[in-house]
OpenMM code with the backbone's topology and positions (N, CA, C; nanometers):
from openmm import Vec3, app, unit

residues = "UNK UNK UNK UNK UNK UNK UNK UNK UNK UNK UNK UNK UNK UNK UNK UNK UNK UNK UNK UNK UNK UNK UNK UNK UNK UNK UNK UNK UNK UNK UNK UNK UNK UNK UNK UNK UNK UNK UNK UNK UNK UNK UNK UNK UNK UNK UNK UNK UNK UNK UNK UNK UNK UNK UNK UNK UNK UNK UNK UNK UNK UNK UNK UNK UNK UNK UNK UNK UNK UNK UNK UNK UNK UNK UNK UNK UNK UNK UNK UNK UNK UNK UNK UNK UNK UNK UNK UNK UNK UNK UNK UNK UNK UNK".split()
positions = [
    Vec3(4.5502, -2.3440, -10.6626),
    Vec3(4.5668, -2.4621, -10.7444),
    Vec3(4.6133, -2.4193, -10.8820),
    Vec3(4.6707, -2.4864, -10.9395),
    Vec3(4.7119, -2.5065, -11.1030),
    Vec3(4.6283, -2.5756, -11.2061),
    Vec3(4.5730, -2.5100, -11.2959),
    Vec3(4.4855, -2.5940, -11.3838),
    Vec3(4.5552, -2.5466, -11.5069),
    Vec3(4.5053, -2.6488, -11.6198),
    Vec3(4.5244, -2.6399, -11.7709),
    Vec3(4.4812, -2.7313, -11.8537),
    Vec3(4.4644, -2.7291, -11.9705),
    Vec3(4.3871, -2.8300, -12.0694),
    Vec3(4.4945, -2.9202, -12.1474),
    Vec3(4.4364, -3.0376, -12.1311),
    Vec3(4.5617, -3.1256, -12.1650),
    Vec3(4.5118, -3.1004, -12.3632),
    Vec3(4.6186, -3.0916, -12.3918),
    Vec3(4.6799, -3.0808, -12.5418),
    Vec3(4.6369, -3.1851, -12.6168),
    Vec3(4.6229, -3.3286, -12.5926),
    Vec3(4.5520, -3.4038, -12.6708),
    Vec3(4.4415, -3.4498, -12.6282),
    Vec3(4.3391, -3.3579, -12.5646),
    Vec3(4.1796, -3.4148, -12.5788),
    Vec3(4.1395, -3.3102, -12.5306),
    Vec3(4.2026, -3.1818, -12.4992),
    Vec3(4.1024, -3.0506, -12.4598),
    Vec3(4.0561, -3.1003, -12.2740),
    Vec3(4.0982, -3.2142, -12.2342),
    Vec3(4.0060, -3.1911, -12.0949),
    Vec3(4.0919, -3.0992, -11.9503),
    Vec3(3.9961, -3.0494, -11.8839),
    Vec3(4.0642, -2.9933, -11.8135),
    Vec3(4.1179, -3.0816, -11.7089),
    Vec3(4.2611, -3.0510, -11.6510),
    Vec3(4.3428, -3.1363, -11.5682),
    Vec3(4.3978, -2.9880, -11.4545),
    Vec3(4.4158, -3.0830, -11.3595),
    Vec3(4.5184, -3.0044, -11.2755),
    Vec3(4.5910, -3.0576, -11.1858),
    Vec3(4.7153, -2.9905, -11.1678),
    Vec3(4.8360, -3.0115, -11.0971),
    Vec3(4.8712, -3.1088, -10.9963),
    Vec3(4.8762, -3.2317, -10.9899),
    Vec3(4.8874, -3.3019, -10.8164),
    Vec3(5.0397, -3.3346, -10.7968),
    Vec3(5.0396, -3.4418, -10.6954),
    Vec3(5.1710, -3.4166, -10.6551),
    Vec3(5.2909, -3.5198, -10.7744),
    Vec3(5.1704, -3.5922, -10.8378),
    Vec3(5.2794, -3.6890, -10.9490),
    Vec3(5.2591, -3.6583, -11.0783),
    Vec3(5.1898, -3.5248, -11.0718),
    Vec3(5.1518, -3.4734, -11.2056),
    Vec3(5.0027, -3.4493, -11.2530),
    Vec3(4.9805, -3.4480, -11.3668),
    Vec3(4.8320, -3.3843, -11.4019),
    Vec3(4.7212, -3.4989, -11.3632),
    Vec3(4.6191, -3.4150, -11.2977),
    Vec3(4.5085, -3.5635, -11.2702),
    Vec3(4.4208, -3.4978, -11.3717),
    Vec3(4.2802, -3.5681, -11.3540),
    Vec3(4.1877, -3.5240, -11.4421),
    Vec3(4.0509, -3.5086, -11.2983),
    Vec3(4.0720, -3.5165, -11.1987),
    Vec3(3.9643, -3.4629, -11.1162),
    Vec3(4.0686, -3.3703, -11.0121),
    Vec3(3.9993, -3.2850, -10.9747),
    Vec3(4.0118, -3.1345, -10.9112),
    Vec3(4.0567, -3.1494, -10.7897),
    Vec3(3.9590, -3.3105, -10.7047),
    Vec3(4.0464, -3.3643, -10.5456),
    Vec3(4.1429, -3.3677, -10.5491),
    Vec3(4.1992, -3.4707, -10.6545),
    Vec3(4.3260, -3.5251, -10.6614),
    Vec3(4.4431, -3.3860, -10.6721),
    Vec3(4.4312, -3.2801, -10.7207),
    Vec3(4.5067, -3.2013, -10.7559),
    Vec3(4.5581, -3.1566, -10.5862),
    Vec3(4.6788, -3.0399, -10.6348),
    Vec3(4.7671, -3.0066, -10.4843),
    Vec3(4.7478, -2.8561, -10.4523),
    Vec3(4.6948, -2.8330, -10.3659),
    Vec3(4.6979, -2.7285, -10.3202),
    Vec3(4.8075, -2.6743, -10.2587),
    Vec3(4.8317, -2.5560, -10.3219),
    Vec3(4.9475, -2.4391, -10.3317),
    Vec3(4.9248, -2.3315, -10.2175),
    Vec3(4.9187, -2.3341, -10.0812),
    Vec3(4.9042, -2.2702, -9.9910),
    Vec3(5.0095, -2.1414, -9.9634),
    Vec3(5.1354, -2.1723, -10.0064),
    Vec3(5.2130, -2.0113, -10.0242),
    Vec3(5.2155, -1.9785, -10.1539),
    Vec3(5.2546, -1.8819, -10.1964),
    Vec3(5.2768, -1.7947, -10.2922),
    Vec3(5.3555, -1.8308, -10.3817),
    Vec3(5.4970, -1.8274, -10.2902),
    Vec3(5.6232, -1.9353, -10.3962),
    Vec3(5.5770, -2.0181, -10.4267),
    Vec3(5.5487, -2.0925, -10.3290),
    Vec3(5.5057, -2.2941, -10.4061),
    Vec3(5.4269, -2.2685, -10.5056),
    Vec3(5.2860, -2.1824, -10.5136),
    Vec3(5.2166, -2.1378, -10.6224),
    Vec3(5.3086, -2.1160, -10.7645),
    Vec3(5.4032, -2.0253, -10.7667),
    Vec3(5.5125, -1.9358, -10.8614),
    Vec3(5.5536, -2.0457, -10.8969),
    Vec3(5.6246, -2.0842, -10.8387),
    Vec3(5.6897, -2.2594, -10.8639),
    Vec3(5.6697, -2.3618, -10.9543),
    Vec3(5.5364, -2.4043, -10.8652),
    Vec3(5.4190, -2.4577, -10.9705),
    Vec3(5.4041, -2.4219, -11.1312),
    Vec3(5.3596, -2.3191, -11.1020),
    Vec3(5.3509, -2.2880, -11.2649),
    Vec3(5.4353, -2.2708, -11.3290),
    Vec3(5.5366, -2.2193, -11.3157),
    Vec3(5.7058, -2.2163, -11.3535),
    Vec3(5.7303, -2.4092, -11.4119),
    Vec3(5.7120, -2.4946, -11.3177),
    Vec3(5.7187, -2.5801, -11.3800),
    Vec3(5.6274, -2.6635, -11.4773),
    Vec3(5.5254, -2.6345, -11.5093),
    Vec3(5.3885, -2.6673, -11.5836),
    Vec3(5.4412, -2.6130, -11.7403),
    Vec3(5.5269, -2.5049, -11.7072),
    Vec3(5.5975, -2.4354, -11.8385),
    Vec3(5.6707, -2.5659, -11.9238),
    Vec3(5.7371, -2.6680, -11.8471),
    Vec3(5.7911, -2.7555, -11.8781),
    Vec3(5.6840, -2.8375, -12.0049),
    Vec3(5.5829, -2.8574, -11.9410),
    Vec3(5.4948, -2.9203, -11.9867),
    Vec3(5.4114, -2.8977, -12.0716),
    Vec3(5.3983, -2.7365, -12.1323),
    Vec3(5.3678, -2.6633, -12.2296),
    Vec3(5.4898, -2.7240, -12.3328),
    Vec3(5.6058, -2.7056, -12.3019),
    Vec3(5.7228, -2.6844, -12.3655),
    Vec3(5.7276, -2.8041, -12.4672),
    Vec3(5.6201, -2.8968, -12.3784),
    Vec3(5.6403, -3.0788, -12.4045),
    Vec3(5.5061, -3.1300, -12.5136),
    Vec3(5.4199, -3.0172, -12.4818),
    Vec3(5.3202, -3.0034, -12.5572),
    Vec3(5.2277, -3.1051, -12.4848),
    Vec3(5.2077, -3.1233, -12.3804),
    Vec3(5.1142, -3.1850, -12.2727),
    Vec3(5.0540, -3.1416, -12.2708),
    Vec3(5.0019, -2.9838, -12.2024),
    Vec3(4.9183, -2.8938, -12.1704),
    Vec3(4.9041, -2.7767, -12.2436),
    Vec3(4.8383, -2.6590, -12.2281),
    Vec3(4.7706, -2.5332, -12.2541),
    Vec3(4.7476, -2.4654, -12.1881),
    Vec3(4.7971, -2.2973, -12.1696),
    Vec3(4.7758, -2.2644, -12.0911),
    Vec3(4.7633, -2.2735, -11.9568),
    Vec3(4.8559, -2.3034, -11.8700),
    Vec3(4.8462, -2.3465, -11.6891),
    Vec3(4.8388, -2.1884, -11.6660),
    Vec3(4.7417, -2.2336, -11.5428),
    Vec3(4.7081, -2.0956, -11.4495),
    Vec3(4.6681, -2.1099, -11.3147),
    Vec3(4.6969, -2.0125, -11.2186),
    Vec3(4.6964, -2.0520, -11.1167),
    Vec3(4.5376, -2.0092, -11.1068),
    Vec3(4.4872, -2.0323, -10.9353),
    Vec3(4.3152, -1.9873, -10.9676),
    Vec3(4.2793, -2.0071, -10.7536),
    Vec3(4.2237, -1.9886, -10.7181),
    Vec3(4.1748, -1.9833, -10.5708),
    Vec3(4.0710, -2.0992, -10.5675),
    Vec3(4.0700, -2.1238, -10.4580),
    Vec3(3.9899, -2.2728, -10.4352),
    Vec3(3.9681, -2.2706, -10.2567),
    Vec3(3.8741, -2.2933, -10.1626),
    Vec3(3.8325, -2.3052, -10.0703),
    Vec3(3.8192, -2.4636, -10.0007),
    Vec3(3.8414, -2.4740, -9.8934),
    Vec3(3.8254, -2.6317, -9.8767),
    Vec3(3.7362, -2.6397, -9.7469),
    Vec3(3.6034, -2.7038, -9.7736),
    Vec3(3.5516, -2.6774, -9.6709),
    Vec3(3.4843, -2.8456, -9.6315),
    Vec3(3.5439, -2.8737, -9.5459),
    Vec3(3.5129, -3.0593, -9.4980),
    Vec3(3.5744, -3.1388, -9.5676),
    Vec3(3.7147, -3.1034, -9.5959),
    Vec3(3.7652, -3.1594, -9.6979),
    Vec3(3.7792, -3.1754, -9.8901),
    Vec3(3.6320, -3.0974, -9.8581),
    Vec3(3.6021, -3.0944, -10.0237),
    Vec3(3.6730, -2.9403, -10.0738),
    Vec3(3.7021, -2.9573, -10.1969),
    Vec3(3.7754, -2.8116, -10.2805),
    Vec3(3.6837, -2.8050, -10.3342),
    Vec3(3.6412, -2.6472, -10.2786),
    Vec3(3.5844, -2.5638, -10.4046),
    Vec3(3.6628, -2.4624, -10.4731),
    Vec3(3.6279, -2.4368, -10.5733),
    Vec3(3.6890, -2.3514, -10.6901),
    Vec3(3.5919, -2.1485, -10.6563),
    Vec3(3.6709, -2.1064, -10.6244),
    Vec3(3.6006, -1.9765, -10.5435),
    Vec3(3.5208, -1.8797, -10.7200),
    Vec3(3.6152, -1.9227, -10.8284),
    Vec3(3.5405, -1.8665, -10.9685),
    Vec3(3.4133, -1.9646, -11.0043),
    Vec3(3.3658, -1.9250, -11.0769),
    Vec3(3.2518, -1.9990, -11.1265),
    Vec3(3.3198, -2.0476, -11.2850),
    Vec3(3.4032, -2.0139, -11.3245),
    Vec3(3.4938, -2.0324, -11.4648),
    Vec3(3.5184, -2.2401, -11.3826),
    Vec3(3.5623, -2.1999, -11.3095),
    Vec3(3.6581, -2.3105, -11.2060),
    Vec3(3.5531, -2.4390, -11.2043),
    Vec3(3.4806, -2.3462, -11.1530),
    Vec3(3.3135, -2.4709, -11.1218),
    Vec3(3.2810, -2.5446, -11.2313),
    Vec3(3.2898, -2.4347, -11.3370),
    Vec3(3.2870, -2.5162, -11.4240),
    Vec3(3.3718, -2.6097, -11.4899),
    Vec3(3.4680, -2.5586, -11.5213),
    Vec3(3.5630, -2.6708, -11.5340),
    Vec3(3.5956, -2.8099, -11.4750),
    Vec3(3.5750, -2.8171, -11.3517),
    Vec3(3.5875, -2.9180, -11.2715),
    Vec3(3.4932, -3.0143, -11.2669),
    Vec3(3.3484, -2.9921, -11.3545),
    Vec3(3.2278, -3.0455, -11.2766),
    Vec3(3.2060, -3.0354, -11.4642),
    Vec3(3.2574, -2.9719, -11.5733),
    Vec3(3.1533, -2.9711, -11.6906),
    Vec3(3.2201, -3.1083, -11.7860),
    Vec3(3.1245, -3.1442, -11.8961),
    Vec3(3.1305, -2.9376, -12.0057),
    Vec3(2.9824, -2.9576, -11.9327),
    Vec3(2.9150, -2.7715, -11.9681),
    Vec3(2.7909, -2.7435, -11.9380),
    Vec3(2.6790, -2.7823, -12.0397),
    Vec3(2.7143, -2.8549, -12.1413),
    Vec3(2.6395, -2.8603, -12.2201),
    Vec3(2.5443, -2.9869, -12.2553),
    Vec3(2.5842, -3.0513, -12.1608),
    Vec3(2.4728, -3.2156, -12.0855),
    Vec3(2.5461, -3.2626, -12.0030),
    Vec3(2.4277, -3.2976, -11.9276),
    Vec3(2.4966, -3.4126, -11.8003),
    Vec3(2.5422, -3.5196, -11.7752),
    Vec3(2.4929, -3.5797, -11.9316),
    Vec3(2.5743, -3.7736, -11.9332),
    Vec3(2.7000, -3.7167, -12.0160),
    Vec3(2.7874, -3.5580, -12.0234),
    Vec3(2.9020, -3.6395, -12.1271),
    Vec3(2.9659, -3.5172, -12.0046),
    Vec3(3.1184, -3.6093, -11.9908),
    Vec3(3.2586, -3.5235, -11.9230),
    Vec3(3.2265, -3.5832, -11.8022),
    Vec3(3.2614, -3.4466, -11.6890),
    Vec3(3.3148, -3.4906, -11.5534),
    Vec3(3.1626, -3.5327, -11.5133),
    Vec3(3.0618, -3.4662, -11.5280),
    Vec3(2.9467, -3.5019, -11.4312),
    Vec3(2.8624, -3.6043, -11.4803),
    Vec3(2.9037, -3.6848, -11.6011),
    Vec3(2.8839, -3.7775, -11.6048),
    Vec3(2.9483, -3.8902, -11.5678),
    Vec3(3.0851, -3.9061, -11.5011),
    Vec3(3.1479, -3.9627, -11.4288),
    Vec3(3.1295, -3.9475, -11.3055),
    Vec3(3.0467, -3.9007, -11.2327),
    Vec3(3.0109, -3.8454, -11.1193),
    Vec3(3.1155, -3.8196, -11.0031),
    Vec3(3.2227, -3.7315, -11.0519),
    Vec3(3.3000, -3.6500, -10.9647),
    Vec3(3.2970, -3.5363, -10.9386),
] * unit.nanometer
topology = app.Topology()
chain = topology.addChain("A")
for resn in residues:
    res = topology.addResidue(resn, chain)
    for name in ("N", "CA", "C"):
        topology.addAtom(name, app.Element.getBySymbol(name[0]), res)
């Protein structure tokens, strides 16, 4: 998968097929290598545009449909901030 922090609010987003979501399902999984290369090659665009920060690619597991993020950096991102539970993603309960 492709992740990066959107440029005007710091949250983490990643890659889907119509562009940046803000939950981790929605994003597209990059199963070859090229499409991966690709990917981020074009996210450059979007740096360029001042959308995002830093895009990076990262490993993710899918098990019953659900994506997991195989880093714990990832886990967090997808599920934080870590620093309470009523503010960001896990207070939206995704």
């Amino acid at each position: 998968m492709l992740t990066a922090s959107r440029l005007r609010d710091g949250e983490a987003v990643w890659l889907g097929k119509s562009g940046w979501v803000e939950v981790i399902a929605n994003g597209e999984i990059f199963a070859e290598p090229s499409s991966a290369e690709a990917a981020l090659r074009r996210a450059e665009a979007d740096v360029q545009a001042n959308l995002v920060v830093n895009p990076y690619l990262f490993e993710v597991r899918v098990n019953e449909g659900r994506i997991t993020p195989i880093k714990e950096k990832e886990l967090i991102r997808s599920s934080g901030p870590s620093i309470h539970a009523n503010l960001g993603k896990q207070a939206r309960h995704v």
